[in-house]
N, C-alpha and C positions, 0 to 999 in steps of 0.2 A: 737260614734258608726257608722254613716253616711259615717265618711270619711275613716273607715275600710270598709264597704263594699265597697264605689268607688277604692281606692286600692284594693280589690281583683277583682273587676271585671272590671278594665280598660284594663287589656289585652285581655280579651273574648270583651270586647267589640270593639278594635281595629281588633283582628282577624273578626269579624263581617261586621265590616264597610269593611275593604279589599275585604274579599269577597262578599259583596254586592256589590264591587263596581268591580272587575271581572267579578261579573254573569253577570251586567247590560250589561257590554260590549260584553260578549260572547253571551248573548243572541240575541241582534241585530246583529252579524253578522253570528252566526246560522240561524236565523231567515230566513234570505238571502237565503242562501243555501238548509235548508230544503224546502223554498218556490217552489224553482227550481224543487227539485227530489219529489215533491205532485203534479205538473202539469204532470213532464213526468210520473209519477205512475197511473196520471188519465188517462193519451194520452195511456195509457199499458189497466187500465180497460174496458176504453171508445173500445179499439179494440177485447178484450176479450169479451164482453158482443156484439159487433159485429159478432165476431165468431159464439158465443153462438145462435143469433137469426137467422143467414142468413149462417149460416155455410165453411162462404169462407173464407181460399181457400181452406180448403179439404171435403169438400161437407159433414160435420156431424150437421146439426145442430142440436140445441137443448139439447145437454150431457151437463148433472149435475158439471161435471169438468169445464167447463168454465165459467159458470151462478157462482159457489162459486168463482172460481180466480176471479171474476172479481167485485164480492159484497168485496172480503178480501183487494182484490186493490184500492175500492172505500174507506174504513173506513184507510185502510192505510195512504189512500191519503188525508182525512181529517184530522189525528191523526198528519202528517206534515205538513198541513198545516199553517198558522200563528192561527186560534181558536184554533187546537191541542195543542201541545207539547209545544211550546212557551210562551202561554197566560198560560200553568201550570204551567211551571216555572220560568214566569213572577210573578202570587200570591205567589208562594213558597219564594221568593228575598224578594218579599213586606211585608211577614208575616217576615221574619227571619229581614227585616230593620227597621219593629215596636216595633221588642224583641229589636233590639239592641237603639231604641230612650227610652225603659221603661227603659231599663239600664241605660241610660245616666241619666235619669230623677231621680235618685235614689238621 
């Protein structure tokens, strides 16, 4: 009965491994690149929350519109960061490469 279930699930668990082993690679070098566009999103908030306090260069300060862009820019700018979006689907890989070692383990 064992070696019917490894027969049916040798192929999920090949599909499995393949893409664990894609994601790994896409996600280091995502990782990369959203690094980059989380700094220039903060160097964006960092000057909107400048606006916002000192109101240059068109002499408004203090509107509610630039105080929110530049909180939405800031969580943005965490969410790509390498803790955001990457570290998620960093556990999401790790969860989906321990389903696929209980499979093997069958």
């Amino acid at each position: 009965m064992r070696i019917i279930f490894k027969i049916l699930l040798f192929p999920v668990s090949l599909i499995l491994t393949i893409f664990v082993a894609i994601s790994n690679f896409l996600i280091v070098k995502c990782a990369i690149i959203l690094n980059i566009a989380s700094g220039i999103l903060f160097l964006g908030a960092l000057a909107t929350m400048l606006v916002y306090l000192f109101g240059w260069p068109y002499g408004e300060a203090g509107h509610t519109e630039h105080l929110i862009m530049a909180i939405v820019g800031v969580v943005l700018s965490f969410l790509l960061s390498p803790f955001g979006l990457p570290t998620l689907m960093a556990w999401i890989v790790t969860k989906l490469d321990a389903l696929n070692e209980a499979i093997k383990s069958i």
